[in-house]
N, C-alpha and C positions, 0 to 999 in steps of 0.2 A: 581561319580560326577553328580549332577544334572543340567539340561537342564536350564538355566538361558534365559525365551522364549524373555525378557523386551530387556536384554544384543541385542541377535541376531533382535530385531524388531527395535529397534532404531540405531542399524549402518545398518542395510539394509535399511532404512529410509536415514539417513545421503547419505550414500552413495551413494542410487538413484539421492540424488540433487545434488550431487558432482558430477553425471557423467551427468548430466545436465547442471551443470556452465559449466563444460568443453567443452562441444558440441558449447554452445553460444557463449564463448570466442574464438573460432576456427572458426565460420562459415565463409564463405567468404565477408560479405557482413554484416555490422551495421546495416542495414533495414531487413534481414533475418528475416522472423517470425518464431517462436519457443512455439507450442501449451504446458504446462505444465497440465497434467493430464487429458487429453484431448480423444486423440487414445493416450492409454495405458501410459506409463510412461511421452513420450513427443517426439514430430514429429516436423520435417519440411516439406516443399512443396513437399519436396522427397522420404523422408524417416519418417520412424516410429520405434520408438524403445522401448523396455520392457527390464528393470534390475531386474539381479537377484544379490546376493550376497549370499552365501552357505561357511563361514569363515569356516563351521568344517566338510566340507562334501568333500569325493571324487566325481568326475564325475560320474553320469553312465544316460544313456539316458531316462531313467524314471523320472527321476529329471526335465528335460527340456521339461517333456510330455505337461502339463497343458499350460505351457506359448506358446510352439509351436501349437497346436489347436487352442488357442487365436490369432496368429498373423494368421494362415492359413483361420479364419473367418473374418479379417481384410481383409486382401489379397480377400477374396472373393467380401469386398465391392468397391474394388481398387485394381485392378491388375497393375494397370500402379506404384506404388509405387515401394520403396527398404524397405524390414522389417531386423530389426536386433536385434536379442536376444543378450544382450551384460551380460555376465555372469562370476562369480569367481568362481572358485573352489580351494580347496587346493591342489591339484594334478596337476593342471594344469597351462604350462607356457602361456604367452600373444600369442595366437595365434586366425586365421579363419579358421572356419571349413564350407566348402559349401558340402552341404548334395547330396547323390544321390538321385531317386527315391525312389531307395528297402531298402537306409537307413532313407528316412524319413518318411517309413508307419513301418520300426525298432520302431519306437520313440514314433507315437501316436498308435502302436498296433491295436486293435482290433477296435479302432476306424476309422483307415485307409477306413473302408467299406462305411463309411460315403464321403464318398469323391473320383472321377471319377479318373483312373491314368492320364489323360491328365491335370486335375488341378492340382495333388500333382506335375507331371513335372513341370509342370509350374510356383509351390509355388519355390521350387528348386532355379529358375532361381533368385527368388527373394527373395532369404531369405539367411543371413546370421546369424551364432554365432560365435563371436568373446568373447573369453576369454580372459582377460583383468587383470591386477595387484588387489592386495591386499587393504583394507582402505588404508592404510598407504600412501603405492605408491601414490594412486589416490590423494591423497590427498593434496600429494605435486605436482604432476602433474596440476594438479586446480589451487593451489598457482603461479606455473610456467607462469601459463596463465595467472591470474588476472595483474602479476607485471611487464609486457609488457606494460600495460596500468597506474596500479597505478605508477610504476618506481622505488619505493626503499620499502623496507622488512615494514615498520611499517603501512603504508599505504595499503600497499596488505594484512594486515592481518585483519584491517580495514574492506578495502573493501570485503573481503570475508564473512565478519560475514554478511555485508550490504545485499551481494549477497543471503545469502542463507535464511534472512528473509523477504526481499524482494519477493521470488520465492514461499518460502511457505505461506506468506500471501497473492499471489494472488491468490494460490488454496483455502486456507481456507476462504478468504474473497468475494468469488465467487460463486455460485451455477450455476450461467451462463455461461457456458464451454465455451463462444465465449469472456469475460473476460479474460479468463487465457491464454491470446497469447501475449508475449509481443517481444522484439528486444533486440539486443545488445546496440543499441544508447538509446533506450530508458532507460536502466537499468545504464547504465554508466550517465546520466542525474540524474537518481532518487539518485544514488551514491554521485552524485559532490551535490547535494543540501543536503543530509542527511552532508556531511560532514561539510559544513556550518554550519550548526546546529548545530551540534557537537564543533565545533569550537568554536560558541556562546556559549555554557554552561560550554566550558573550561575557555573562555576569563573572563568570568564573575567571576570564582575565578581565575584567574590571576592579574584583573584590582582591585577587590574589588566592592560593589555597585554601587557606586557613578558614577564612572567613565564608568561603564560596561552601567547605564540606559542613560547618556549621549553619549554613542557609537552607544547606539539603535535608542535613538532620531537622531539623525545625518544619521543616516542608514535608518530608516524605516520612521521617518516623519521630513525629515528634513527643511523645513519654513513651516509656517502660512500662510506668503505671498500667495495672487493669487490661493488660495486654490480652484482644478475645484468641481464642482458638482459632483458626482458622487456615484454611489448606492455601500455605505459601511456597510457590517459585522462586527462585534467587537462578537465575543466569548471569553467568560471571564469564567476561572475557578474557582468557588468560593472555598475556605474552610468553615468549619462547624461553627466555630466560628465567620466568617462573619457579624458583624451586616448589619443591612441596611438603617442602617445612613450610614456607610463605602461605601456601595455598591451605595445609592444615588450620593452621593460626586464624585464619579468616572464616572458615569450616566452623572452628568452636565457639567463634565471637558473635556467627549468624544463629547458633545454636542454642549458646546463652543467650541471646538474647531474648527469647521467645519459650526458653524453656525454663521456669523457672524451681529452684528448688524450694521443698518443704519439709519439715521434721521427717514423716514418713514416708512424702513419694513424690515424684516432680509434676508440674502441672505445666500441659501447652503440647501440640503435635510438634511433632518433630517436621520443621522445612523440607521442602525438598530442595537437590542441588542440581544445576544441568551445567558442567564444565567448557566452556568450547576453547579451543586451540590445543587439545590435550591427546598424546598420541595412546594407543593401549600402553603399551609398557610402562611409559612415566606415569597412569590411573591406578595401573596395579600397584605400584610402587608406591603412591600416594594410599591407596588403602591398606595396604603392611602398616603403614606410618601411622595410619588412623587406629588398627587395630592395636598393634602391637601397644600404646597409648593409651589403652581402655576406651576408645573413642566410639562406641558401639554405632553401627548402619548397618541401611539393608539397602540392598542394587537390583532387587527383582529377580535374581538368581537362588532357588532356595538348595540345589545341591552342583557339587563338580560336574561340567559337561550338560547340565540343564538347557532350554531355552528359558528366554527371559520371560518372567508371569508379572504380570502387573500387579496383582492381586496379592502378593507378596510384599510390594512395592506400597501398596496404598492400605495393608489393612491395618484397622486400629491395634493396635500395643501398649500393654498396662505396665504403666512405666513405674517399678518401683524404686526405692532407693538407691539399689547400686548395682539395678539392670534397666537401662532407659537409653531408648534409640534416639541417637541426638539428630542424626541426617537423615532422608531417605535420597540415592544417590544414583541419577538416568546415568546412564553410559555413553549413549547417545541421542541424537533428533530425531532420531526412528524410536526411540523407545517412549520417547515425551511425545511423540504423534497420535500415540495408542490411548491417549488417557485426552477424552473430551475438554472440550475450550471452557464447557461452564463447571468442569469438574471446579477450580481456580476461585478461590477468594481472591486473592492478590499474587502479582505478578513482578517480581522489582528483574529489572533489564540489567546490572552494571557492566558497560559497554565504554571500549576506550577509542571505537573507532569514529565517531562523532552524528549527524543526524541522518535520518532516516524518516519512515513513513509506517513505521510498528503501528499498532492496532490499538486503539484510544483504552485497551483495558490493562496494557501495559505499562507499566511505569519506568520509562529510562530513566536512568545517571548515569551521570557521563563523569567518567574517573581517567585519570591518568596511569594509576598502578591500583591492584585489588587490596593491597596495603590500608588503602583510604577509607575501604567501607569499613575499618573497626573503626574508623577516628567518626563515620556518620551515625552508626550504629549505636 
């Protein structure tokens, strides 16, 4: 039978996150920080731990050499810690194994000489293997723990998918190891928002359109009235088909709405817009269209052949009568990068590609066509 390496690298994979959720959902404390791929698999203030998973292997202490070396150079940098090699085997039931001296220079062999016997006592005192249940098990174990908190079975199963994309895209969407530490309360927060969401793009075929874009208006913008000033994003996801007569139309509606006119001069900043699916030439063309239209913007460009200034882009403008900047208009995600996350009163998302894991200060809708945000608006 051949060695299927994919099979054993992705539930050793799975598996490492799954004894992961478990740790976070048990810690004593909702504010506990809990480092993800950080020291070695993932640690607390306490403790440090490395998994292995070995579905088709007996024990034997060679197996555990590599990862023990590892945490015993841990330990070198932090003796005040607790290290735990948390390991499956097939041979073996859920048990702790606390190592002697002479059994744990057994284990890294000939490399034992690297290292003083007053340290390896010492790693001793602070190192644990516990061998632990099978996928299976743990897995229901996980589920055990999430549905303490979700409460009944549809929701825990839910939340576990939440759980465990959640945790791996804050490894993968991180190069910055001081990123990837997040909390129980925290993740139970990013949980109860995804599921709103979720909720949202059920409701929508439950209600029908009509009814679903009237649920949003009500929700997300619900009066005109007394509208404050304040510094708003609108990210709009276009499709390809997109004209930009369509995309004007939507441009003026997000513009009235927020700016409103008065005998002598209009009142409200102008939005900002950040387009995505838009090539240069059909932007350009879209801003002919704007201008040519009376449709006054600024894009952060103040002359031909310029680089972009933000500062162009965000400073205040006395809007009189019948000179008054309706949009201010990114060109790109490198241009919106420049400009701080608390610059942002509000943030509205409209996205047709469905849920995600955005930042709790943003606000999705989820549209079908950008048509719809005049019918929300």
């Amino acid at each position: 039978m051949s060695i299927d390496g994919g099979y054993y690298a992705i539930k050793g994979f799975i598996y490492q996150y799954d004894a992961t959720i478990l740790k976070i959902m048990n810690v004593p404390s909702e504010d506990d920080l809990i480092a993800i791929e950080c020291i070695q698999d993932f640690s607390t203030k306490d403790e440090i731990y490395q998994i292995k998973y070995k579905e088709a292997q007996n024990y034997s202490s060679s197996k555990i050499k590599k990862a023990v070396i590892q945490l015993i150079e841990e330990w070198k940098k932090n003796s005040s810690l607790k290290y735990y090699l948390i390991a499956y085997f097939k041979d073996k039931q859920p048990q702790e194994k606390i190592f002697t001296h002479d059994e744990i220079k057994g284990v890294i062999s000939k490399e034992s000489l690297l290292y003083s016997d007053e340290d390896l006592q010492n790693f001793c005192h602070n190192f644990v293997l516990a061998f632990t249940v099978d996928y299976n098990n743990q897995t229901q174990l996980v589920l055990k723990s999430i549905k303490k908190f979700a409460k009944d079975d549809e929701k825990t199963l839910l939340w576990y998918w939440c759980f465990f994309r959640y945790l791996t895209d804050k490894v993968a969407s991180n190069q910055n190891l001081a990123k990837r530490i997040c909390t129980r309360r925290e993740i139970l927060e990013k949980v109860n928002a995804f599921e709103q969401k979720y909720f949202d793009c059920s409701y929508k075929q439950f209600l029908g359109k009509r009814r679903y874009l009237n649920y949003i208006k009500k929700k997300v913008f619900p009066s005109r009235l007394n509208t404050p000033t304040k510094k708003r994003l609108f990210i709009l996801e276009l499709k390809e088909k997109d004209s930009n007569n369509k995309i004007a139309n939507v441009l003026r509606k997000i513009s009235d709405h927020f700016i409103k006119k008065t005998t002598n001069h209009f009142l409200g900043d102008a939005p900002y817009i950040l387009l995505k699916n838009i090539n240069k030439e059909k932007q350009i063309e879209l801003k002919e269209k704007l201008y040519s239209g009376n449709f006054n913007f600024v894009d952060g460009y103040p002359f031909y052949g310029s680089n972009f200034k933000k500062d162009c882009l965000t400073q205040n403008f006395k809007n009189h009568k019948n000179d008054v900047i309706k949009v201010r208009i990114f060109n790109s995600d490198k241009e919106l990068q420049l400009i701080s996350e608390n610059y942002w009163n509000e943030i509205y998302d409209f996205t047709i590609t469905g849920i995600d894991f955005s930042s709790d200060t943003i606000t999705k809708v989820y549209v079908d066509d950008i048509d719809e945000i005049k019918q929300i608006l």
